[in-house]
KENUVO-996089 format. One record per residue (C-alpha): residue in one letter; x, y, z. Coordinates in steps of 0.2 Angstrom, whole numbers, padded with zeros to 4 digits, always signed. Each point is the difference from the previous one (the first is absolute). Layout:
// KENUVO-996089
AXYZ/...
END
This chain:
// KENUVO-996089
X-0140-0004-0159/X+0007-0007+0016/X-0014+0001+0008/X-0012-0008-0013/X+0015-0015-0001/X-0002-0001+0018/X-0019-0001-0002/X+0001-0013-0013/X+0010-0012+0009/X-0009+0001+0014/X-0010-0014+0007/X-0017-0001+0001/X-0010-0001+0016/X-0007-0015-0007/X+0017-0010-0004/X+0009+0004+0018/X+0006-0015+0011/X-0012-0003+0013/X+0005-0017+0007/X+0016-0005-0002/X+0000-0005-0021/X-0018+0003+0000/X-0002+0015-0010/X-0018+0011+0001/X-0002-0005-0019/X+0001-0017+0001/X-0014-0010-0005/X-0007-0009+0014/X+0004-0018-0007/X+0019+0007+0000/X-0002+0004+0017/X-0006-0016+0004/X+0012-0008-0004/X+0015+0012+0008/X-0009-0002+0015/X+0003-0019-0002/X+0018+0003-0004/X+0002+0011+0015/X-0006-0012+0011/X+0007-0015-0005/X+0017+0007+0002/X-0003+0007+0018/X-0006-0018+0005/X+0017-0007-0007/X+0010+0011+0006/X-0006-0002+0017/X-0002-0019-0002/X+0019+0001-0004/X+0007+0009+0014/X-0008-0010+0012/X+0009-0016+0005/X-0006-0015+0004/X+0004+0001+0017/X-0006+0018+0003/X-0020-0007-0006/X+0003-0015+0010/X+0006+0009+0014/X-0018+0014-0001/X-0010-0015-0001/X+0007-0006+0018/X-0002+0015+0006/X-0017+0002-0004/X-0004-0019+0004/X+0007+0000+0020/X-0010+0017+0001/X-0013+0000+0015/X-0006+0017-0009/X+0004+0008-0016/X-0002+0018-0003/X+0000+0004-0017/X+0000+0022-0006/X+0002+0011-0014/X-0006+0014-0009/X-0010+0004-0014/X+0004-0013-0014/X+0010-0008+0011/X-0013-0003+0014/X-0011-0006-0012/X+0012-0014-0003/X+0002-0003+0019/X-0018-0002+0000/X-0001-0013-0013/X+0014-0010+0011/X-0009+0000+0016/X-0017-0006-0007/X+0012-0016-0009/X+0009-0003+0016/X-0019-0001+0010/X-0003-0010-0013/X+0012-0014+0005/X-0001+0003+0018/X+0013+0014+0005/X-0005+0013+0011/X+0006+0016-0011/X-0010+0014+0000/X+0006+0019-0013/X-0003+0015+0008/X+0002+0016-0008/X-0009+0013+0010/X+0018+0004+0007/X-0008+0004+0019/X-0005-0017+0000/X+0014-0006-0005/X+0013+0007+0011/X-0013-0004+0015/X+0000-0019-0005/X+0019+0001-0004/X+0005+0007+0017/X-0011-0016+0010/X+0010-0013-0012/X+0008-0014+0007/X+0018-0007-0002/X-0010-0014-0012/X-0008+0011-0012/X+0006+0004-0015/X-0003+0017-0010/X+0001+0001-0017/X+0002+0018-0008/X-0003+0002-0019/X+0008+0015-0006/X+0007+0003-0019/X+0011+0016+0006/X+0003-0007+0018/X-0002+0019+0006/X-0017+0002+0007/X-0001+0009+0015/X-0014-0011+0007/X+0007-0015-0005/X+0016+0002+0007/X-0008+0006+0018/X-0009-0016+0000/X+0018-0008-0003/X+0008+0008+0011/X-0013-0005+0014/X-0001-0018-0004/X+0018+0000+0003/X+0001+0009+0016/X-0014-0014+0006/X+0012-0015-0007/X-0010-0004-0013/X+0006-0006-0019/X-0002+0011-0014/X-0002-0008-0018/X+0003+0013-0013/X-0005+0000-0020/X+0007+0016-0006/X+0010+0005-0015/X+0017-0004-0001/X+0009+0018+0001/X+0006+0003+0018/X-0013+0006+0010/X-0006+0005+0019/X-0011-0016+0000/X+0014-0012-0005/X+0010+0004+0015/X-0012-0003+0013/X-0008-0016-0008/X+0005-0018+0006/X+0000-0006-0018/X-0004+0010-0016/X-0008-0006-0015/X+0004+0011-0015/X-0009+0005-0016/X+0008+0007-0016/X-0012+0013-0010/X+0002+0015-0013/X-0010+0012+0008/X-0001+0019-0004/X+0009+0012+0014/X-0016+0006+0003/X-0009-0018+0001/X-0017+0011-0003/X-0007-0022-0004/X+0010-0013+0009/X-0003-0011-0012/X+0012-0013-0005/X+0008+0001+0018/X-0018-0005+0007/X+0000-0014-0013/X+0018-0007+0007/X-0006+0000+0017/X-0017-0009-0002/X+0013-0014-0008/X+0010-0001+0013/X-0014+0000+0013/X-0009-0013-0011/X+0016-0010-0003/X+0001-0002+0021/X-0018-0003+0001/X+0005-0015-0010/X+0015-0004+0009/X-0012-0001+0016/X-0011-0011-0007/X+0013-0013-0006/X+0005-0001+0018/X-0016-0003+0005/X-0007-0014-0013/X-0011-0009+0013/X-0009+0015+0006/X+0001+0015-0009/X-0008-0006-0020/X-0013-0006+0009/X-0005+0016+0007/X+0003+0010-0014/X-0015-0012-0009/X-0009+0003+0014/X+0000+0016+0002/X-0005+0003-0017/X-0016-0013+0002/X-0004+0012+0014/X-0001+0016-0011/X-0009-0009-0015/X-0014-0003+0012/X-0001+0017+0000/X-0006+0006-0018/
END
């Protein structure tokens, strides 16, 4: 009897958490909009715990940069990689690396000037904290956005930038974390651009004339 209780109050496969409130049952519209919810919150969050002065401050930093190094790792390189193509865009020399031999050979020949900034959501990654570590042994600044529980990266960074996320333990998507740092990385690319209202709309509009010449 027990075991036919046990049985019965069991949940099915289909009806287990698989993201956070995202439930494998869930009709995809549902999901949707949980997704939304999710995401909306991290941006918030992180938008809260972010002074002012802290986002002025990374936009300085990134604006008196002769060179900007910008890393991360799986979802979070793909938001590194999204900031460096806005950044050419407006005339700053940034370039993401994330093959991590690369990197650490291009952070190891940085200058006192340069400036990199290391995009990690756990601010434990191995590589990411070895390319850190170099660009502080060669004087260089380090501009961190990370999330907001102590962590390696947050002790060796110059300035940290933080997101808020509810991510699973196991983090098998970083979802709503990759969404709160593509805000932030977005919210500076605007800050850079207000700093720069004589040069920096103009190339953007260009730039985009340029590709449409393409198709």
């Amino acid at each position: 009897l027990a075991l036919s209780e046990a049985l019965a109050s069991a949940p099915t496969p289909q009806s287990v958490p698989v993201h956070n409130q995202i439930r494998g049952d869930d009709p995809l519209r549902l999901v949707g909009e949980k997704l939304i919810k999710d995401n909306v919150a991290a941006m918030h969050a992180s938008l809260d715990v972010n002074t002012e002065e802290k986002l002025l401050e990374a936009v300085t930093l990134l604006r008196h940069a002769r060179r900007i190094i910008i890393t991360g790792i799986g979802a979070s390189g793909l938001v590194a990689r999204n900031f460096s193509w806005k950044l050419m865009k407006i005339g700053i020399n940034a370039v993401s690396e994330q093959d991590m031999h690369a990197l650490l050979a291009t952070v190891q020949a940085m200058s006192p000037d340069d400036l990199l900034l290391a995009i990690s959501y756990s601010g434990e990654r191995r590589e990411i904290n070895m390319a850190a570590g170099e660009a502080l042994r060669v004087g260089s600044q380090i501009l961190a956005i990370t999330g907001f529980n102590p962590n390696a990266l947050q002790q060796q960074a110059t300035l940290c930038l933080y997101t808020i996320a509810e991510e699973q333990a196991t983090r098998s998507a970083a979802i709503s974390s990759t969404s709160a740092q593509m805000m932030l990385t977005d919210l500076l690319f605007m800050g850079l651009v207000q700093q720069d209202l004589e040069h920096a709309p103009e190339r953007i509009r260009h730039s985009e004339a340029l590709v449409k010449k393409l198709v």
